[in-house]
Backbone as a printed PyTorch tensor [residue, N CA C, xyz], in Angstrom:
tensor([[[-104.5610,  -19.8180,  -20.5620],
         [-103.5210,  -20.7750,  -20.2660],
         [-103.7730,  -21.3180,  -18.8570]],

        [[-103.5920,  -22.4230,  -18.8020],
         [-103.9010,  -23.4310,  -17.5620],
         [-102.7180,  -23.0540,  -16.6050]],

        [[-103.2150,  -23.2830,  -15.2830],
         [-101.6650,  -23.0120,  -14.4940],
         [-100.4560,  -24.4250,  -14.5670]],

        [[-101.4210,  -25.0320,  -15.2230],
         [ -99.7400,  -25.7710,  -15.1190],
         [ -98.9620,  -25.9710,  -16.6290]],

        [[ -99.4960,  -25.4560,  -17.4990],
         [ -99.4350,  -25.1790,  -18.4750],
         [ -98.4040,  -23.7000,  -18.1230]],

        [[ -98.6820,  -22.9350,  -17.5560],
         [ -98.1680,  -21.7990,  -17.0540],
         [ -96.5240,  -21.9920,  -16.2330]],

        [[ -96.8460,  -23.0420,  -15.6370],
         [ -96.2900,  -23.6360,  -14.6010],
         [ -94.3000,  -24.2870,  -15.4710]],

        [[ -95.2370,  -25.1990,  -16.7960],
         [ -94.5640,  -25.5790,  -17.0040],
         [ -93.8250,  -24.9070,  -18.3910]],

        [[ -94.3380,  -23.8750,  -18.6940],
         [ -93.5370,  -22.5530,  -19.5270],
         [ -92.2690,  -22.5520,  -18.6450]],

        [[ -92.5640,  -21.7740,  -17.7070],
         [ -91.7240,  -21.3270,  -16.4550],
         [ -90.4550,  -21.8780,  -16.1670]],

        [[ -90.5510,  -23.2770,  -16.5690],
         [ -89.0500,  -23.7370,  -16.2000],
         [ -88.1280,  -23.5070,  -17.1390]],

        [[ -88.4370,  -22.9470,  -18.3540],
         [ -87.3960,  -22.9260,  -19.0290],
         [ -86.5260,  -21.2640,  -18.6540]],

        [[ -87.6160,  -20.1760,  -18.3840],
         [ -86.8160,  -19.0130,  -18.1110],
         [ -86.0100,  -18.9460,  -16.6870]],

        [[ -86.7360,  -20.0360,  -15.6650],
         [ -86.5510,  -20.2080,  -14.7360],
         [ -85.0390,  -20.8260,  -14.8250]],

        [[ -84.7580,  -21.9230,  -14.8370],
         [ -83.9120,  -23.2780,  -15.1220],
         [ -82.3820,  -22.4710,  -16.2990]],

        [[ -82.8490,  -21.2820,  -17.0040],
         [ -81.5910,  -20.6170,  -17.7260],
         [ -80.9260,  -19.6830,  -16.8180]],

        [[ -82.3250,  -19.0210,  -16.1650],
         [ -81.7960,  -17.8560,  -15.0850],
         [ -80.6070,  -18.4390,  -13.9640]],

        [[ -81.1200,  -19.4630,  -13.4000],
         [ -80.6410,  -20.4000,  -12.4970],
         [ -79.1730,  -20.8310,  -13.0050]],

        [[ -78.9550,  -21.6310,  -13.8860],
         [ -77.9930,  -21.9610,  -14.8500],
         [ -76.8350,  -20.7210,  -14.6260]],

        [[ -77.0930,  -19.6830,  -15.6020],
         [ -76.7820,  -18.4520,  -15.4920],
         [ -75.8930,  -17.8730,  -14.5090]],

        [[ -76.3780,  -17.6720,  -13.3560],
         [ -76.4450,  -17.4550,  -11.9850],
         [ -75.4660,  -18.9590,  -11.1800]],

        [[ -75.5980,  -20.0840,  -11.9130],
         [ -74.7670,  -20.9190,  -11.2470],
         [ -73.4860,  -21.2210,  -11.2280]],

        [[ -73.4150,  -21.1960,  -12.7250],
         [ -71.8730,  -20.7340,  -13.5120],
         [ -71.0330,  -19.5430,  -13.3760]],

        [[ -71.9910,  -18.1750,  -13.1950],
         [ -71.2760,  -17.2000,  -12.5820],
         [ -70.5680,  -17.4740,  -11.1500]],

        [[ -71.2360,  -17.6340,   -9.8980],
         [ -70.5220,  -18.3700,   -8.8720],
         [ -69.9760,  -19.5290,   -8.4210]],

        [[ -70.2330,  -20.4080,   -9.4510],
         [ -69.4210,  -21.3110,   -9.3560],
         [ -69.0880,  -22.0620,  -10.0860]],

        [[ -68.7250,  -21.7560,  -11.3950],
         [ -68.3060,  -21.9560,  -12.4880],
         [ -68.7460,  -23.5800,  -13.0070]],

        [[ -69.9020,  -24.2380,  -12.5380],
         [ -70.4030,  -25.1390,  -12.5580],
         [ -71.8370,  -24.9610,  -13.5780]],

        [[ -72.7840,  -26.1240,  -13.9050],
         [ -74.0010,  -25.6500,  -14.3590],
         [ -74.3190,  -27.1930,  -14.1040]],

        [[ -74.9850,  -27.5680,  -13.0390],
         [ -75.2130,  -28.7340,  -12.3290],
         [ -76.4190,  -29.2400,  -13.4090]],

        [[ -76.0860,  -30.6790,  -13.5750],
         [ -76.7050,  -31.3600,  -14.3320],
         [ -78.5900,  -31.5650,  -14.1480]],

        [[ -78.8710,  -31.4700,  -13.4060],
         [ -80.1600,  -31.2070,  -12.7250],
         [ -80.8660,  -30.1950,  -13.3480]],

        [[ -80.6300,  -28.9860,  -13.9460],
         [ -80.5860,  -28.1220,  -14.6950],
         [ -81.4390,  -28.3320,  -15.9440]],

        [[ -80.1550,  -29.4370,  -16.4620],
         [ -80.7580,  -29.8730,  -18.1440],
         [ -82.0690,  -30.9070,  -17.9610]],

        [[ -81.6980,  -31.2870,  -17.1930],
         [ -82.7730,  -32.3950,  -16.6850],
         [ -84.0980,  -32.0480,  -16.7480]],

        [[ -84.1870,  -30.9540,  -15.7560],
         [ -85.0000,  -30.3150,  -15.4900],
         [ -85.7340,  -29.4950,  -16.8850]],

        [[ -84.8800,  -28.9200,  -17.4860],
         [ -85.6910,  -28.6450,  -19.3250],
         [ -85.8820,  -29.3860,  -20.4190]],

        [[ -85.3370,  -30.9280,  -19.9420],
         [ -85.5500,  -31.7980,  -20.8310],
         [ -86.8780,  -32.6110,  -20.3900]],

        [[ -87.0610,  -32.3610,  -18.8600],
         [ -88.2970,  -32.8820,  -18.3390],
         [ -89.2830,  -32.0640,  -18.5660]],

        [[ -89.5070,  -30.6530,  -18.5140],
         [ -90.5140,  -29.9530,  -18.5840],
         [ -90.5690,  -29.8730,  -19.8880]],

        [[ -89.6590,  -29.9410,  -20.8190],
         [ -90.6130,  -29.7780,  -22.7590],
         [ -91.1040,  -31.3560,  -22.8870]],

        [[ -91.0380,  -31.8790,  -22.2910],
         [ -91.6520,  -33.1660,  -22.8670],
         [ -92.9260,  -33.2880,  -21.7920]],

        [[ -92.8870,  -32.8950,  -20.6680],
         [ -94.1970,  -32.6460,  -20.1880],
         [ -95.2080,  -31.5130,  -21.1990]],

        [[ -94.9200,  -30.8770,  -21.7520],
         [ -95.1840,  -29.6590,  -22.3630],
         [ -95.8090,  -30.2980,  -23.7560]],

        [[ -95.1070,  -31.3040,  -24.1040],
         [ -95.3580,  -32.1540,  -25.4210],
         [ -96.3720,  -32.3680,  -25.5970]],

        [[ -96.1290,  -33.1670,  -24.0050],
         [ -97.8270,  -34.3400,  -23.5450],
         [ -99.2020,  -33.4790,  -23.6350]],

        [[ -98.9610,  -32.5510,  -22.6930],
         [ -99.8570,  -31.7650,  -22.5880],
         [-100.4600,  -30.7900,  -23.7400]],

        [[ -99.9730,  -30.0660,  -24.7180],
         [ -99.9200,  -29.6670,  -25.9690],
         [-100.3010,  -30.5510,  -27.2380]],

        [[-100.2870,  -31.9650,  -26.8540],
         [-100.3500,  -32.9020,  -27.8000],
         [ -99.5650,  -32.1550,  -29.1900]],

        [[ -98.4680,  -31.8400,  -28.6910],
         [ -97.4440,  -31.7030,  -30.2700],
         [ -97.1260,  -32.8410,  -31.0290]],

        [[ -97.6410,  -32.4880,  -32.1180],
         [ -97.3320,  -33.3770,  -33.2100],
         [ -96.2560,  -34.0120,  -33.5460]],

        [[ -95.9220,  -35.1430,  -33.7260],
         [ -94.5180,  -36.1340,  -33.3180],
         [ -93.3460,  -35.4300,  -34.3150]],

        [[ -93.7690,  -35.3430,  -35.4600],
         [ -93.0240,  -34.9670,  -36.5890],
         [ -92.4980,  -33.2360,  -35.9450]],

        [[ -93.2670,  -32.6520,  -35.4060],
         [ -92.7690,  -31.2410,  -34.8570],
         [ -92.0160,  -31.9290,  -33.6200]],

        [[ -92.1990,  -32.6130,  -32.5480],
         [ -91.4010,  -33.1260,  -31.6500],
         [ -90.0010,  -33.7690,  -32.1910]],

        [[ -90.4600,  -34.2040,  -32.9050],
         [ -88.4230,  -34.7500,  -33.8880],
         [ -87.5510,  -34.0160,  -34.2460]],

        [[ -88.9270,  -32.6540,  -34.5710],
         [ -87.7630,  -31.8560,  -35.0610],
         [ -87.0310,  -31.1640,  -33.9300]],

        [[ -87.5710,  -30.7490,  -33.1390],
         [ -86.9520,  -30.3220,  -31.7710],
         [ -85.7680,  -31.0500,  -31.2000]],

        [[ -86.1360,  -32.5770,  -31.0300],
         [ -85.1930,  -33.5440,  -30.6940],
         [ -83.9400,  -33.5280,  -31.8010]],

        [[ -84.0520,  -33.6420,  -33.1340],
         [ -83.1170,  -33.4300,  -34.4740],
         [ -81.7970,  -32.2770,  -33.8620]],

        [[ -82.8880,  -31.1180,  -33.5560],
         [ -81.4680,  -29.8740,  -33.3610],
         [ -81.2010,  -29.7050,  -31.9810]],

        [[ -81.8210,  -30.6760,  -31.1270],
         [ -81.5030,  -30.0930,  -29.8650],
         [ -80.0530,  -31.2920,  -29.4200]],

        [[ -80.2910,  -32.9760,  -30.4090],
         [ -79.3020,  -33.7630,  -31.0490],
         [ -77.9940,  -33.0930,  -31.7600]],

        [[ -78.2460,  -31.8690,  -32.8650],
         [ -77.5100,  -31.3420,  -33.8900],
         [ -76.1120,  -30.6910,  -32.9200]],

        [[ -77.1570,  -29.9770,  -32.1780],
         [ -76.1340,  -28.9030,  -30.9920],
         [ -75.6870,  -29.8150,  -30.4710]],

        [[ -76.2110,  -30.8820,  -30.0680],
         [ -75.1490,  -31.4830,  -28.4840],
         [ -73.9540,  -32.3980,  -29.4940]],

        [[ -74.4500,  -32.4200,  -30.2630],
         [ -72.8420,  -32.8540,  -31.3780],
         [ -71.9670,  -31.6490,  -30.9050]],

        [[ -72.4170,  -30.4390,  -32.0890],
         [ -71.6880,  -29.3230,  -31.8450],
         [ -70.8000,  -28.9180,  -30.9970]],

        [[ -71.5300,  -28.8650,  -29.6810],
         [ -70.8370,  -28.3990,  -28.0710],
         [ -70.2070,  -29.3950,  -27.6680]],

        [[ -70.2600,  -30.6960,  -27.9580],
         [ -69.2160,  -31.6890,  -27.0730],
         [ -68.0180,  -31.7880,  -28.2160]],

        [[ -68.3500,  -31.6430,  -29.6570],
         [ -67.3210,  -31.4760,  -30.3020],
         [ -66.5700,  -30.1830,  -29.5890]],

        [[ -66.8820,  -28.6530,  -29.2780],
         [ -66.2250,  -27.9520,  -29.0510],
         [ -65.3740,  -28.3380,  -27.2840]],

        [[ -66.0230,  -29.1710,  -26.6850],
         [ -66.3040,  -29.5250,  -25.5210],
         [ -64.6830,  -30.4500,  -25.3830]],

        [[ -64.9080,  -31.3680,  -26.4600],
         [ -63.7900,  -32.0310,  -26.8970],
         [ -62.3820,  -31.4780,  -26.8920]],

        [[ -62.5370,  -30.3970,  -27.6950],
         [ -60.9500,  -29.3090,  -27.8720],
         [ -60.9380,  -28.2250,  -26.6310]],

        [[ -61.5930,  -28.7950,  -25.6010],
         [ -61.6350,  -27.6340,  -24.4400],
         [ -62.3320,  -26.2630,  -24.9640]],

        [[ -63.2260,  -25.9940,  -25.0530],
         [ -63.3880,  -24.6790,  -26.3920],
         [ -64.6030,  -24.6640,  -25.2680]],

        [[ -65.3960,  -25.4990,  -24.8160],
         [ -66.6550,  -25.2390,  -23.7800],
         [ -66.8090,  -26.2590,  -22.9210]],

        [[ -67.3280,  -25.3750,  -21.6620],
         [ -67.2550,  -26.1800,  -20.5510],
         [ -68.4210,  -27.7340,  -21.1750]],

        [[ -68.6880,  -28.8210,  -19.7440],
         [ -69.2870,  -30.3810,  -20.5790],
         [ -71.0090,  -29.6840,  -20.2100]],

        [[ -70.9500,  -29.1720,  -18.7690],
         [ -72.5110,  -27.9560,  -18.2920],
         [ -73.1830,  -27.2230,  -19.2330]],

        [[ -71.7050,  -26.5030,  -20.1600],
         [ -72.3610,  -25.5620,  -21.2930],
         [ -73.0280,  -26.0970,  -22.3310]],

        [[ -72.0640,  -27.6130,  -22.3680],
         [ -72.3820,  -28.2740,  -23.6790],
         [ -74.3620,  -28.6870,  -23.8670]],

        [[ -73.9730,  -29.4580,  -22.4230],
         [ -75.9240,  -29.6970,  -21.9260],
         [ -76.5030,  -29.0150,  -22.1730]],

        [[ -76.2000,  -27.9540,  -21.0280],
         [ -77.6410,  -27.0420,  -21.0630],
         [ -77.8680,  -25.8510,  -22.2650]],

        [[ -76.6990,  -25.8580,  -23.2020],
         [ -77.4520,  -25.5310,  -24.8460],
         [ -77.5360,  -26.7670,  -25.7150]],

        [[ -77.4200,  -27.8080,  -25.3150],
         [ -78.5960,  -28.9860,  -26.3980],
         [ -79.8680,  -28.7500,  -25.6750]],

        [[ -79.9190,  -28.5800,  -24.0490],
         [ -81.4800,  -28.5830,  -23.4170],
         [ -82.0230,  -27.6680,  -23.8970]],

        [[ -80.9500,  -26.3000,  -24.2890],
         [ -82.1130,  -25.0890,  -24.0980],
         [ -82.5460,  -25.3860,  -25.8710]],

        [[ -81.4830,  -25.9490,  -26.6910],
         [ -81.7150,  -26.0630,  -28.1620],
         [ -83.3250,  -27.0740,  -28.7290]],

        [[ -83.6910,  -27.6710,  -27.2140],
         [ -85.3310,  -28.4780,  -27.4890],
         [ -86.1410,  -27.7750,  -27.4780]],

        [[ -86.1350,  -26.4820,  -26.3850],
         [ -87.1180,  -25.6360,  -26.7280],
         [ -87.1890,  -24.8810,  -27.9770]],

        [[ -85.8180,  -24.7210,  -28.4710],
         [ -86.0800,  -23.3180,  -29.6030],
         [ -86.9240,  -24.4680,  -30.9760]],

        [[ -86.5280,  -25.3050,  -31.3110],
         [ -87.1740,  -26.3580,  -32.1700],
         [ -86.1610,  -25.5750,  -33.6480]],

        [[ -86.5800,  -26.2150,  -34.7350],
         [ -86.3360,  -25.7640,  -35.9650],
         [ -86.3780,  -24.3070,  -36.4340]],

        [[ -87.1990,  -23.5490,  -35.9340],
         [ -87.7930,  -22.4470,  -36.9920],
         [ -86.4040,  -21.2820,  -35.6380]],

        [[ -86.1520,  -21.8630,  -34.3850],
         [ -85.4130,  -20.5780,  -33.8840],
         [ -84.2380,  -21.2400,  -33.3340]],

        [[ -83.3110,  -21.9970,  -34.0180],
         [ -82.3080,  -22.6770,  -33.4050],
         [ -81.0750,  -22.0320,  -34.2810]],

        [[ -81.1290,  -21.6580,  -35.3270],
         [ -80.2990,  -20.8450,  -35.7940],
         [ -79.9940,  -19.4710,  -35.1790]],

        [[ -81.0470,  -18.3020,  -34.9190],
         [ -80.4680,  -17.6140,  -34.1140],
         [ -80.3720,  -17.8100,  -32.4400]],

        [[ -80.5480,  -19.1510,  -31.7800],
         [ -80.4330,  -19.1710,  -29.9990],
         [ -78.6950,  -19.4150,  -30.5510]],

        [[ -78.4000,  -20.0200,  -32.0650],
         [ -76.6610,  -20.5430,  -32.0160],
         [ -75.7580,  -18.6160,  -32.2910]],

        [[ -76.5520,  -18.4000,  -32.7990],
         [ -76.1210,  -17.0140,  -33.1130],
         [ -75.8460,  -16.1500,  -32.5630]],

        [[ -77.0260,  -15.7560,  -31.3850],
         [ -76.6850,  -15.4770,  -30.3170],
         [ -76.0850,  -15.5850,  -28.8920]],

        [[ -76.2030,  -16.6100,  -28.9510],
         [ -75.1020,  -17.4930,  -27.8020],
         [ -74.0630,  -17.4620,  -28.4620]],

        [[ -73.1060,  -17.4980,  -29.8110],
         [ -72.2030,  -16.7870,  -30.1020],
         [ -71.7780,  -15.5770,  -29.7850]],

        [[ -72.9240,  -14.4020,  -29.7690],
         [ -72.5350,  -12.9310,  -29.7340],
         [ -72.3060,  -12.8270,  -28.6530]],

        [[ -73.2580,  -13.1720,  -27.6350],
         [ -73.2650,  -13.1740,  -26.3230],
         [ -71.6400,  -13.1060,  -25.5030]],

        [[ -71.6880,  -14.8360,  -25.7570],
         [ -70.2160,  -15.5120,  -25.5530],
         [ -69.2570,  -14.2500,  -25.6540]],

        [[ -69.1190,  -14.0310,  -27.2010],
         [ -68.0600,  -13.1820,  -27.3240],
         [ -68.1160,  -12.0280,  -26.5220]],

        [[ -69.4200,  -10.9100,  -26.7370],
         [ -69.3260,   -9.9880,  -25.7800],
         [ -68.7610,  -10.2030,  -24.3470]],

        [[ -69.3050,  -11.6300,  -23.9880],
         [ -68.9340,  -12.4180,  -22.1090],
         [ -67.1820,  -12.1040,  -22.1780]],

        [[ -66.3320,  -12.6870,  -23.3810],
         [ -65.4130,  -12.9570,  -23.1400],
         [ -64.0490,  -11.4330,  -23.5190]],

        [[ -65.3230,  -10.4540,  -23.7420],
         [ -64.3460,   -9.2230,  -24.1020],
         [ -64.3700,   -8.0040,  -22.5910]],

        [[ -66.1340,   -8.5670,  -22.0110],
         [ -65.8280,   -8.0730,  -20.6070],
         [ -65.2260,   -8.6970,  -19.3170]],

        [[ -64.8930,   -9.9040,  -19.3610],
         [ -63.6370,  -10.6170,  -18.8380],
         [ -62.5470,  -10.5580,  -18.8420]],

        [[ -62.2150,  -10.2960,  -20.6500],
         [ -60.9070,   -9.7040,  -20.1180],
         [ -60.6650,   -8.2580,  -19.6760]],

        [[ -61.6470,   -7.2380,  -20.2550],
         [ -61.3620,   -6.0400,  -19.7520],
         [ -61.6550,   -5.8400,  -17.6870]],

        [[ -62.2930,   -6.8880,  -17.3630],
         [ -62.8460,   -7.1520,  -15.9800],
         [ -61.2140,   -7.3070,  -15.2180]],

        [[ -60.1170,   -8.6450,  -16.1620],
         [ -59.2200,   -8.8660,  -15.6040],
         [ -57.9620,   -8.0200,  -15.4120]],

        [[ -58.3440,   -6.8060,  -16.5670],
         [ -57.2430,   -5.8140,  -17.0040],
         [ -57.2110,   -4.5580,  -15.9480]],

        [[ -58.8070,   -4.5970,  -15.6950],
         [ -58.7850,   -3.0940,  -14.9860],
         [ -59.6400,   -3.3970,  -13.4480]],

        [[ -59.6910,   -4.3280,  -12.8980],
         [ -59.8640,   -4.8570,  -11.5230],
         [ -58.7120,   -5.4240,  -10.8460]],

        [[ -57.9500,   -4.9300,  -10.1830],
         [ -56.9250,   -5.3060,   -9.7980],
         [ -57.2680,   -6.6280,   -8.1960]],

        [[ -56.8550,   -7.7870,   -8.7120],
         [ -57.4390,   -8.6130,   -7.8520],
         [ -56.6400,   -8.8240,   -6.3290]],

        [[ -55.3860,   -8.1730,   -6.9260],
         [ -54.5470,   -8.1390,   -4.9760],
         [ -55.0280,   -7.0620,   -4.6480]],

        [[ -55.5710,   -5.8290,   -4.8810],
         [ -55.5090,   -5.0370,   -4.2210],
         [ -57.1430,   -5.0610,   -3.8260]],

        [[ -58.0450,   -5.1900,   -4.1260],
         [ -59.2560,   -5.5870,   -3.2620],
         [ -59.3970,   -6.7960,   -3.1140]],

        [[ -60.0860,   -6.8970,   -1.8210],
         [ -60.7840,   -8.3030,   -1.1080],
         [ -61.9500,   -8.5460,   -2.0510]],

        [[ -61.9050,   -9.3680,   -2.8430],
         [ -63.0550,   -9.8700,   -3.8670],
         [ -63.3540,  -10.9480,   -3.4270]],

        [[ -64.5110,  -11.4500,   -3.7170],
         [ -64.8550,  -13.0130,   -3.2960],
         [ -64.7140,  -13.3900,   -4.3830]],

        [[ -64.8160,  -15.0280,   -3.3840],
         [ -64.1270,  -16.0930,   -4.3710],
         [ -64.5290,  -15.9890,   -5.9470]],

        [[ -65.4230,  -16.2160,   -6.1560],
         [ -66.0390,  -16.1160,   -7.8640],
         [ -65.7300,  -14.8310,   -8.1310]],

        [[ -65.7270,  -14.3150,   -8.3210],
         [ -65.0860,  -12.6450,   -8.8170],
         [ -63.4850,  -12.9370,   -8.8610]],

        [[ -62.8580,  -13.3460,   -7.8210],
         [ -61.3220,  -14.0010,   -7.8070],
         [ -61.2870,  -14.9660,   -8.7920]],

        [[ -62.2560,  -16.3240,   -9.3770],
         [ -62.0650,  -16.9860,   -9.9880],
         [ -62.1290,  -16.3070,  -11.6940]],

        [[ -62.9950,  -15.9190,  -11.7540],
         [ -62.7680,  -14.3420,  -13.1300],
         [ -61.3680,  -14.1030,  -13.6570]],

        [[ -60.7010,  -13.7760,  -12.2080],
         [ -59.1400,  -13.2030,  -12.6870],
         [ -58.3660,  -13.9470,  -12.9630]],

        [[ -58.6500,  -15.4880,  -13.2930],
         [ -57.7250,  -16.5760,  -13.5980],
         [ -57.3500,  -16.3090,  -15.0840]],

        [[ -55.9990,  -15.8710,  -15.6730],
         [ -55.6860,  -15.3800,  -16.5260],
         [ -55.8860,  -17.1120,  -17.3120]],

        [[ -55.9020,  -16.6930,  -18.4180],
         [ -56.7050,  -17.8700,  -19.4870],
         [ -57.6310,  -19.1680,  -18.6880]],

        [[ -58.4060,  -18.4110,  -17.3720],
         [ -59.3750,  -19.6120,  -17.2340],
         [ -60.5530,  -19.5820,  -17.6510]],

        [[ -61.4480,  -20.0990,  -16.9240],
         [ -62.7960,  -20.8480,  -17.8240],
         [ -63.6150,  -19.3310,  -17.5070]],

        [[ -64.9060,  -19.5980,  -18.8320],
         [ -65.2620,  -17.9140,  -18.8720],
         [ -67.0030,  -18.7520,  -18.0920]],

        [[ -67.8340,  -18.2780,  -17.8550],
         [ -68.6670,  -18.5730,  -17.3240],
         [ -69.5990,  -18.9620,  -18.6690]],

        [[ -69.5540,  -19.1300,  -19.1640],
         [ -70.3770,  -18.7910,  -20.7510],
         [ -72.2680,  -19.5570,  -20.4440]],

        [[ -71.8520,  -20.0290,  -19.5420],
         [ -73.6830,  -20.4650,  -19.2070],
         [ -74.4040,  -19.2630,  -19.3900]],

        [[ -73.8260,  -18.0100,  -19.0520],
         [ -74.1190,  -16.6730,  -18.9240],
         [ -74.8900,  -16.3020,  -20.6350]],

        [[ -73.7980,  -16.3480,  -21.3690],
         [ -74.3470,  -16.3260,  -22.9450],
         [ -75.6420,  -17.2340,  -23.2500]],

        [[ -75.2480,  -18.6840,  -22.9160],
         [ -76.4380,  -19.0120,  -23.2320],
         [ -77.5720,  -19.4050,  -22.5580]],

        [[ -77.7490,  -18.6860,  -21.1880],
         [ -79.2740,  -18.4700,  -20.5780],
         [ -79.6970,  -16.5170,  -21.5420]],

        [[ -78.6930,  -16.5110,  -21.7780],
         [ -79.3620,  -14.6170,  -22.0940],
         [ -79.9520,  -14.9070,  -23.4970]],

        [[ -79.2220,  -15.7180,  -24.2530],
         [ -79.7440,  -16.1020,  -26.0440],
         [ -80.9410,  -16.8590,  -25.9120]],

        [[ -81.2480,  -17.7670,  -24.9640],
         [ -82.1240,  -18.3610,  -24.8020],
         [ -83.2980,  -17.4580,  -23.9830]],

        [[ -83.3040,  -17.0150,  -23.8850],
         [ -84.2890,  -16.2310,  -23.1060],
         [ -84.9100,  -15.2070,  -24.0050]],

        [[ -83.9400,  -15.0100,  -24.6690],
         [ -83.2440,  -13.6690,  -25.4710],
         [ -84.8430,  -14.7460,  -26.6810]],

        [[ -84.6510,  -15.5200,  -27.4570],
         [ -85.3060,  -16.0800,  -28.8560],
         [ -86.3290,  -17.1260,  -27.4090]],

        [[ -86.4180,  -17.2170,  -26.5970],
         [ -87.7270,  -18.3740,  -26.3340],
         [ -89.5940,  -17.3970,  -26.7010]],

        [[ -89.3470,  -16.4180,  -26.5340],
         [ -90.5900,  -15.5240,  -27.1460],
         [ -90.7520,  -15.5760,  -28.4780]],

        [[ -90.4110,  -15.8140,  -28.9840],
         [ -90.3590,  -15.7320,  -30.1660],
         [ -90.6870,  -17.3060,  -31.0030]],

        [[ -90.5230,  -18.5580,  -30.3050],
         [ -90.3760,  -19.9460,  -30.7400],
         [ -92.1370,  -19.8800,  -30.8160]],

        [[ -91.7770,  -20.7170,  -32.2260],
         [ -93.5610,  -21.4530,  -32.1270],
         [ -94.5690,  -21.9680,  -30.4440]],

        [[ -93.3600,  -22.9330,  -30.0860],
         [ -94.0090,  -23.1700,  -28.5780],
         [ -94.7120,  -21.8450,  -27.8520]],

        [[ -93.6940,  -21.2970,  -27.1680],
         [ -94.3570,  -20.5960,  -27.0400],
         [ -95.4750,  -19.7150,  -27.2150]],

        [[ -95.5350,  -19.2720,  -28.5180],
         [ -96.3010,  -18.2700,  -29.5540],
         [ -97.9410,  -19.4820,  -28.8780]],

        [[ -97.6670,  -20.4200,  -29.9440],
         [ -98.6980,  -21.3010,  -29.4310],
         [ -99.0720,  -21.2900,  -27.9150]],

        [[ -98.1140,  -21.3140,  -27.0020],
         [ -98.7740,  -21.5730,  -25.6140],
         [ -99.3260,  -20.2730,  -25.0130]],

        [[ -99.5930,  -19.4460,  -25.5480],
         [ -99.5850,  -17.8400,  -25.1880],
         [-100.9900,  -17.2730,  -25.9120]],

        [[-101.4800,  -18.1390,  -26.8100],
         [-102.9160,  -17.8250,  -27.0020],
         [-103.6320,  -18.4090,  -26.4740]]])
């Protein structure tokens, strides 16, 4: 594997971790993000010379999801950050692993949202000095970080995607 070939693997574990990590402290997942994995699989394209009909299909479900999430996005159900950056991360998984990155970013989610509340039940937030994001946690029915779920699902099935598989021999 070429280093920029190497290079440009990288942003996707990179760019979820980040994500991840951004939403936890600041309950944000800055658009730059998606950008950034929508720029590197299509550099990845070029370079790979992937076949258009396999490139559609990627574009098809990574399209399918961002219905999905802005529909949920719509009824307040997910943040507009979350909605992005799982259609971005949904280009890498392509067809053959987009069913379980939705599956697991389900489980995830849920697990996220059963140690939140047990986080809010048994951390008492007046009585320690917590910082701010740890304080923002204890907002009884507020926003759950869920970027969290889906950098871990995505990370969790990107070994496993044809791309990869392919970029790894």
């Amino acid at each position: 594997m070429s280093v920029l070939t190497f290079l440009l693997v990288a942003i996707f574990p990179i760019a979820m971790a980040f994500a991840a990590a951004n939403d936890l402290f600041t309950m944000r997942i800055p658009n730059v993000i998606s950008i950034a994995l929508i720029g590197g699989f299509v550099a990845l394209v070029l370079l790979t010379q992937m076949p258009l009909e396999t490139f559609g299909l990627h574009v098809i479900c990574a399209l399918g999801v961002l219905l999905l999430t802005f529909a949920l996005f719509a009824f307040n159900l997910l943040g507009g950050g979350d909605a992005k950056l799982m259609a971005a991360g949904a280009l890498w998984m392509g067809s053959g692993q987009i069913l379980p990155f939705i599956v697991l970013t389900t489980m995830f989610g849920g697990i996220l949202c059963l140690v939140i509340l047990s986080y809010r039940r048994m951390v008492p937030a007046d009585v320690w000095p917590l910082p701010g994001w740890a304080q923002r946690l204890h907002t009884v029915g507020g926003p759950v970080p869920y970027g969290i779920a889906i950098a871990a699902s995505g990370l969790m099935v990107f070994p496993s995607t044809e791309l990869f598989r392919m970029l790894m021999i």
